[in-house]
LUMVEXKE-562433 format. One record per residue (C-alpha): x, y, z; residue in one letter; residue number from 1. Coordinates in Angstrom, 2 decimals, always signed. Last residue first. Layout:
<marlums>
+---------+---------+---------+---------+-----+
|      c1 |      c2 |      c3 | residuo | num |
+---------+---------+---------+---------+-----+
|       X |       Y |       Z |       A | NUM |
...
+---------+---------+---------+---------+-----+
</marlums>
This chain:
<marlums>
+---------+---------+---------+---------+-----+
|      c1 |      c2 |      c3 | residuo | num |
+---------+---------+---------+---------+-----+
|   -3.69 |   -4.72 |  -25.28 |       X | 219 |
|   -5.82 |   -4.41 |  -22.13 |       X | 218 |
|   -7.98 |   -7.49 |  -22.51 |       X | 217 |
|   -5.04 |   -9.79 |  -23.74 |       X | 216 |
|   -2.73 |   -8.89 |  -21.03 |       X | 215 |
|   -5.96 |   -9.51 |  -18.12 |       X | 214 |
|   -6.50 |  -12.62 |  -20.56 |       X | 213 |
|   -3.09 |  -14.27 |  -19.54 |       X | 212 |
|   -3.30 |  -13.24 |  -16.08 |       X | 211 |
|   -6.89 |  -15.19 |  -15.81 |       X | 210 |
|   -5.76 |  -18.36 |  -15.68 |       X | 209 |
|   -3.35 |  -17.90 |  -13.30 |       X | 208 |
|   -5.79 |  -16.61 |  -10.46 |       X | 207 |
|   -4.49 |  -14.85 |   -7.80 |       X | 206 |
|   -1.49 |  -15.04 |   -8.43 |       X | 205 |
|   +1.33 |  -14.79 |   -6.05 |       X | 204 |
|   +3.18 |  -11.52 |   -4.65 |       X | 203 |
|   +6.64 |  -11.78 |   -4.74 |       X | 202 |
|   +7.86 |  -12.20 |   -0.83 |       X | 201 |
|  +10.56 |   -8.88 |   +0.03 |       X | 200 |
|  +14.01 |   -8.23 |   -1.19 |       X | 199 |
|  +13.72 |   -5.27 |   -2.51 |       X | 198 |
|  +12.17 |   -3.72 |   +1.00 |       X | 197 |
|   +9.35 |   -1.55 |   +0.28 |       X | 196 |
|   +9.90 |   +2.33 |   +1.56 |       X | 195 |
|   +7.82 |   +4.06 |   +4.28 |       X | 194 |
|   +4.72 |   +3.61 |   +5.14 |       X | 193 |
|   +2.16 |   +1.13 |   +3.58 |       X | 192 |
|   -0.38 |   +0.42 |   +0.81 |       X | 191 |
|   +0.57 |   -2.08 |   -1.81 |       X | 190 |
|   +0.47 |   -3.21 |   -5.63 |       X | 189 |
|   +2.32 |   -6.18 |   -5.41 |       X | 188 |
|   +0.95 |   -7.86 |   -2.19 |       X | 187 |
|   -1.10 |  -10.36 |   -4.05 |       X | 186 |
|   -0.95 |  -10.45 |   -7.92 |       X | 185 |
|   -3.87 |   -9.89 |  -10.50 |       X | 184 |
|   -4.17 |   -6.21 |   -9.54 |       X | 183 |
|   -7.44 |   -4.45 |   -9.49 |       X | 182 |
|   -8.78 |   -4.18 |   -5.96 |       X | 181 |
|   -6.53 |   -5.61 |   -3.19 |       X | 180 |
|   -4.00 |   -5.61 |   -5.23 |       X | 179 |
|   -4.16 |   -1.77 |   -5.32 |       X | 178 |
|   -4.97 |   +0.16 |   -8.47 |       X | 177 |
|   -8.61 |   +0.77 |   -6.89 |       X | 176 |
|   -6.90 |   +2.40 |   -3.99 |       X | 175 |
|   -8.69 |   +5.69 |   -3.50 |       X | 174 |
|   -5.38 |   +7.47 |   -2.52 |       X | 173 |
|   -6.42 |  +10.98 |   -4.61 |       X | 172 |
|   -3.57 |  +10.63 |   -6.77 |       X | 171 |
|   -3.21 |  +14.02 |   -8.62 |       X | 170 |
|   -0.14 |  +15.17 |   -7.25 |       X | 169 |
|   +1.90 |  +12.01 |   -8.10 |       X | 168 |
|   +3.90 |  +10.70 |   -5.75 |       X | 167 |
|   +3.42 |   +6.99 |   -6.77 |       X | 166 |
|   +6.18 |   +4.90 |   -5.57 |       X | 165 |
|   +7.81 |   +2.21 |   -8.02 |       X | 164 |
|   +6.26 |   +4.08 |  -11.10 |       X | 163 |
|   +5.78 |   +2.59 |  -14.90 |       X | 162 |
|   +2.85 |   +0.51 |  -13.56 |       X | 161 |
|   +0.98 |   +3.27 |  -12.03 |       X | 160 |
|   +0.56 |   +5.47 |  -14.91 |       X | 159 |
|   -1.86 |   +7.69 |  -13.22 |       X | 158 |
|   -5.06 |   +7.86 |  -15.35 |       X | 157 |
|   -7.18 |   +9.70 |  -12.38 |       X | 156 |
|   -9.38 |   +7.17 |  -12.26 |       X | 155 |
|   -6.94 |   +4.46 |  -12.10 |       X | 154 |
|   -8.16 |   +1.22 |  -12.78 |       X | 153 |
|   -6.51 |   +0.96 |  -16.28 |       X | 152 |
|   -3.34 |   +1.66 |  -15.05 |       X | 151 |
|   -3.69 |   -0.91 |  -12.27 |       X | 150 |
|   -4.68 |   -3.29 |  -15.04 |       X | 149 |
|   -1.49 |   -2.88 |  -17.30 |       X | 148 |
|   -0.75 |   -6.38 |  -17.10 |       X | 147 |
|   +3.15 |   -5.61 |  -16.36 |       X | 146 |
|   +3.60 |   -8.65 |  -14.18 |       X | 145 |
|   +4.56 |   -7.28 |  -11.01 |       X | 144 |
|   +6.12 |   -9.47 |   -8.90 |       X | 143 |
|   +9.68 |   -7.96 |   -8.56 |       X | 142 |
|   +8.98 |   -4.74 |   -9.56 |       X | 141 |
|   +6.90 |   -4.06 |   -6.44 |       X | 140 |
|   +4.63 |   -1.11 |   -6.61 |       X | 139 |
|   +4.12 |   +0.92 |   -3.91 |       X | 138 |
|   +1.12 |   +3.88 |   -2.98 |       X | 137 |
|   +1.41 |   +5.91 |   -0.22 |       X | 136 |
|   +1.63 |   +6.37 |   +3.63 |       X | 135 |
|   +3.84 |   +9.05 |   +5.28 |       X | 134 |
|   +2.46 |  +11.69 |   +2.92 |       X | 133 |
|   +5.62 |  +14.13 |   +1.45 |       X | 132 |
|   +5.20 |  +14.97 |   -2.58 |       X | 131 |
|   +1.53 |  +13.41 |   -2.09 |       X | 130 |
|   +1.07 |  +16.52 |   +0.00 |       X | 129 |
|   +0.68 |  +18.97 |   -2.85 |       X | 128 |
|   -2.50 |  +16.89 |   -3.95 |       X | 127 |
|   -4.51 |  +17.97 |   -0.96 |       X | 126 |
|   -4.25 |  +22.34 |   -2.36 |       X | 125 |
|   -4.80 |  +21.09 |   -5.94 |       X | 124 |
|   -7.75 |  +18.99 |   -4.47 |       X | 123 |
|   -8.97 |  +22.30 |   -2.74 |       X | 122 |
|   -8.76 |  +24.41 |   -5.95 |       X | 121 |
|  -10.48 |  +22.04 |   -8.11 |       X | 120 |
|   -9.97 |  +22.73 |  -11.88 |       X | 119 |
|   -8.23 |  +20.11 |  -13.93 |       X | 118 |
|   -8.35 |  +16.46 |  -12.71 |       X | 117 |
|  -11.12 |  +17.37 |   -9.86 |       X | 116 |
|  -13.82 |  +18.98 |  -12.31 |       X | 115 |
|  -12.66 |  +16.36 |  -14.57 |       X | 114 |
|  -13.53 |  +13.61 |  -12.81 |       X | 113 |
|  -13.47 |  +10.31 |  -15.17 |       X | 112 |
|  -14.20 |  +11.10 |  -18.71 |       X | 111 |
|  -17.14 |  +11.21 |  -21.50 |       X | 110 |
|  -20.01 |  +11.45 |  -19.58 |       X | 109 |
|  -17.93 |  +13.37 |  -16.62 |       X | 108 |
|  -17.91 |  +15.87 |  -19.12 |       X | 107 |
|  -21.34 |  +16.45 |  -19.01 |       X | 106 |
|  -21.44 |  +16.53 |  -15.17 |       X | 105 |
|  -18.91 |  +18.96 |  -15.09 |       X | 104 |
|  -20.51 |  +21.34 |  -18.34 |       X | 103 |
|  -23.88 |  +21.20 |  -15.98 |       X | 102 |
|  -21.80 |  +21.79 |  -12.87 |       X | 101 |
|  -20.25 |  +25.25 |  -14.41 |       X | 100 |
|  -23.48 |  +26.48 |  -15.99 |       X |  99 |
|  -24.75 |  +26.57 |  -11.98 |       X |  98 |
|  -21.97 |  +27.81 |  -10.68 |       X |  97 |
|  -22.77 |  +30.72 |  -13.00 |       X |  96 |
|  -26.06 |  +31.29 |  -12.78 |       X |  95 |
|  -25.00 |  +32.46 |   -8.71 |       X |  94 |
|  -26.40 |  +30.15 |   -5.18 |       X |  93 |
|  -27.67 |  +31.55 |   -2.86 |       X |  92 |
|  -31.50 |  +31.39 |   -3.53 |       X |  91 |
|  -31.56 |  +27.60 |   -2.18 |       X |  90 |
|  -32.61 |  +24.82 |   -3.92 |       X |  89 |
|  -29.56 |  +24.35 |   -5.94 |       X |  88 |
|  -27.34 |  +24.56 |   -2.28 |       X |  87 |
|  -25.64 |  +20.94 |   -2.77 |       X |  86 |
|  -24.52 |  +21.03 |   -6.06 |       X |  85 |
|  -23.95 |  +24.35 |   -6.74 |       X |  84 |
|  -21.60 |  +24.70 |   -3.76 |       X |  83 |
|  -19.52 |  +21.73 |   -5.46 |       X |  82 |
|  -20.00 |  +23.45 |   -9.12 |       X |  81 |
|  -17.95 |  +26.92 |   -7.26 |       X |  80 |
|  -18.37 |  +29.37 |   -9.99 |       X |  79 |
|  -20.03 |  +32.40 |   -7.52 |       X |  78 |
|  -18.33 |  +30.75 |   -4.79 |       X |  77 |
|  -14.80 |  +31.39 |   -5.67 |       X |  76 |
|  -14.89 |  +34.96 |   -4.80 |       X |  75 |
|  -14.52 |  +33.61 |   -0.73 |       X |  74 |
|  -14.81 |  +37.72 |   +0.62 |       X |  73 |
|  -11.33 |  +39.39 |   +2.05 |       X |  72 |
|  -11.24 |  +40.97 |   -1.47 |       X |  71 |
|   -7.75 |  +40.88 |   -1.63 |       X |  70 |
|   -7.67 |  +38.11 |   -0.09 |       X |  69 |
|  -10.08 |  +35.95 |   -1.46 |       X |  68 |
|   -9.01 |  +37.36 |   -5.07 |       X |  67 |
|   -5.69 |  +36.14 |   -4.62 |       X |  66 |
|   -6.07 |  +32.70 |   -3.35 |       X |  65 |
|   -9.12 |  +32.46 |   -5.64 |       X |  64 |
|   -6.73 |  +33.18 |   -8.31 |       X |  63 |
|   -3.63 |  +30.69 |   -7.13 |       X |  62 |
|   -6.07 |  +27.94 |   -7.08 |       X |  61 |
|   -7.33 |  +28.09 |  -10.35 |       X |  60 |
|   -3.98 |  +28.50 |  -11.50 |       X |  59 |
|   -3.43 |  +25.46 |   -9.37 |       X |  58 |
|   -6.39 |  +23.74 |  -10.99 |       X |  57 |
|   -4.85 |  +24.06 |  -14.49 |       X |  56 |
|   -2.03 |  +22.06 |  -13.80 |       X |  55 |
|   -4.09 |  +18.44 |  -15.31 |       X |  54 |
|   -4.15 |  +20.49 |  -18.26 |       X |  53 |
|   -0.94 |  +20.24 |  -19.20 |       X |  52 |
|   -0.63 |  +16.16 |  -18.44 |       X |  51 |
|   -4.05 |  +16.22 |  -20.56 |       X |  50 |
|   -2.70 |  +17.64 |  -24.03 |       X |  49 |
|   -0.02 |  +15.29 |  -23.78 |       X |  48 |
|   -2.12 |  +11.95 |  -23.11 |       X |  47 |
|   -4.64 |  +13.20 |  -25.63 |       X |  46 |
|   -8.57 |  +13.70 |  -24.19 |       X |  45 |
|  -11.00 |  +11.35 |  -25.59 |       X |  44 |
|   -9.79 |   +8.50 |  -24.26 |       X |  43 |
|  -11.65 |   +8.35 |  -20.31 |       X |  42 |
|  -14.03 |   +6.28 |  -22.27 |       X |  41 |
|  -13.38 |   +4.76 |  -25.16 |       X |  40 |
|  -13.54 |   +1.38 |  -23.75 |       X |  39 |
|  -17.69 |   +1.33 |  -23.27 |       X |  38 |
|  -19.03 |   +4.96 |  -24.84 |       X |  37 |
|  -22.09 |   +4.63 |  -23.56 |       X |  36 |
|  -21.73 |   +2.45 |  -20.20 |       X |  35 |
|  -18.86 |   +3.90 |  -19.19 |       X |  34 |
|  -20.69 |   +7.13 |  -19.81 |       X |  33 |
|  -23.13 |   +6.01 |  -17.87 |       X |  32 |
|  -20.83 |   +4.78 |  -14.71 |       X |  31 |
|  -18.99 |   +8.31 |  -15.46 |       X |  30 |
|  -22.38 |  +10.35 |  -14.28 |       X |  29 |
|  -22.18 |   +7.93 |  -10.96 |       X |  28 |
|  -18.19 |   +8.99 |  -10.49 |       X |  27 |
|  -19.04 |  +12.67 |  -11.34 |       X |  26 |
|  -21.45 |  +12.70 |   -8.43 |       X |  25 |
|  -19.13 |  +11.05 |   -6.16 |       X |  24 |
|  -16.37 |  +13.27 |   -6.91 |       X |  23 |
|  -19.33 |  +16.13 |   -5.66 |       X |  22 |
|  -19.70 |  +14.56 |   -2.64 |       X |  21 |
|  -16.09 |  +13.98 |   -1.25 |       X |  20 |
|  -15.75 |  +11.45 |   +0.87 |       X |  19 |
|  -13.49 |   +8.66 |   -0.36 |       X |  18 |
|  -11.04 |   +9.84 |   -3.12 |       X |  17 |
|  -10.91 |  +13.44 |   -2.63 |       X |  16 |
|  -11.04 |  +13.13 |   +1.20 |       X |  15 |
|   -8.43 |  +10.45 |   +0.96 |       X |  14 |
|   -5.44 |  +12.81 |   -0.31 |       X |  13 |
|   -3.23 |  +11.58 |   +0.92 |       X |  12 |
|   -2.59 |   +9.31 |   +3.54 |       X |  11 |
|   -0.88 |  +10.73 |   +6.98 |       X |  10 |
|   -0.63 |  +14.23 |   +5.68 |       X |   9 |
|   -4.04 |  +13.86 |   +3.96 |       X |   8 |
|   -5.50 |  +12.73 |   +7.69 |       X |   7 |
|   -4.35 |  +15.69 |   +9.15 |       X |   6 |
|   -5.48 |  +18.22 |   +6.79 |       X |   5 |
|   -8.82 |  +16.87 |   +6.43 |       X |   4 |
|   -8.71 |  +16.60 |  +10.67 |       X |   3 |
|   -7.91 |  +19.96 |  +11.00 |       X |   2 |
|  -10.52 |  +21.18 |   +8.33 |       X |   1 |
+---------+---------+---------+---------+-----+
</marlums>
């Protein structure tokens, strides 16, 4: 737990985004519905509906906060899809964790994490540190191109490209926006401590051919 907390201080939340099971799970699920529903997917939910939504998990939060200690027992168990998950063949585990992964893993047909986008307790809690992590997220305006593809990468649906630094609580710092993973230009979309000097190198394509279709592909 020390080192969870330590490490999301230092980089965010990077338990969410690289070792938790159960985002892994809705990850493989979201391959097939990739796969189904092709650019549609991750649509089906309106932008404004979905930034209202996206606070549900700290009212989720805030009730097994309460009800743990109040009732000095960890209520959230009995709906918890993670504990589902991995104790299914075990007599522990309540009907109702279990109705709770199946609707997860369906939605996770039709869009990418939901359990952690609207009702995770513990990536609620991680998120909160995005506001103050020493490492994060930077986008230079000075090389950026505007493609859209580190928008489009994002399985969280951050709008990257409209931000400089990305603070937002539901980044879960798995870098696929980065330039080392999804953006067309080098050292745009960046990694690093503290703030980005203005008047640092632009970035250079990596292949200027293919920045002219990355605009054409997202439009």
């Amino acid at each position: 737990m020390y080192i969870v907390f330590g490490l999301t201080i230092l980089f965010g939340p990077v338990f969410c985004g690289w070792v938790c099971p159960l985002g892994t799970v809705q990850e493989l699920f979201g391959k097939i519905g990739n796969k189904i529903f092709g650019k549609r997917y991750n649509t089906f939910v309106p932008y404004k509906l979905d930034r209202v939504l996206r606070y549900l998990r700290y009212v989720v939060m805030a009730l097994v906060l309460y009800n743990t200690a109040i009732s000095a027992q960890l209520v959230f168990q009995t709906y918890d899809p993670y504990y589902a998950l991995f104790n299914m063949f075990t007599s522990d585990v309540a009907i109702t964790a279990y109705l709770i992964l199946a609707v997860v893993l369906v939605l996770s047909l039709v869009m990418e994490r939901p359990f952690c986008k609207y009702a995770c307790p513990y990536g609620a809690l991680l998120g909160i540190f995005n506001l103050f992590r020493i490492f994060r997220i930077y986008r230079k305006k000075e090389s950026c191109i505007d493609c859209g593809r580190c928008d489009k990468s994002c399985p969280m649906n951050i709008k990257v490209s409209g931000k400089t630094a990305i603070r937002n609580h539901q980044c879960i710092s798995c870098l696929k926006c980065s330039s080392e993973l999804a953006c067309p230009r080098e050292d745009t979309v960046i990694f690093v401590a503290g703030p980005v000097k203005r008047d640092s190198v632009a970035g250079t394509v990596k292949d200027d051919s293919a920045v002219g279709e990355v605009r054409g592909e997202l439009k």
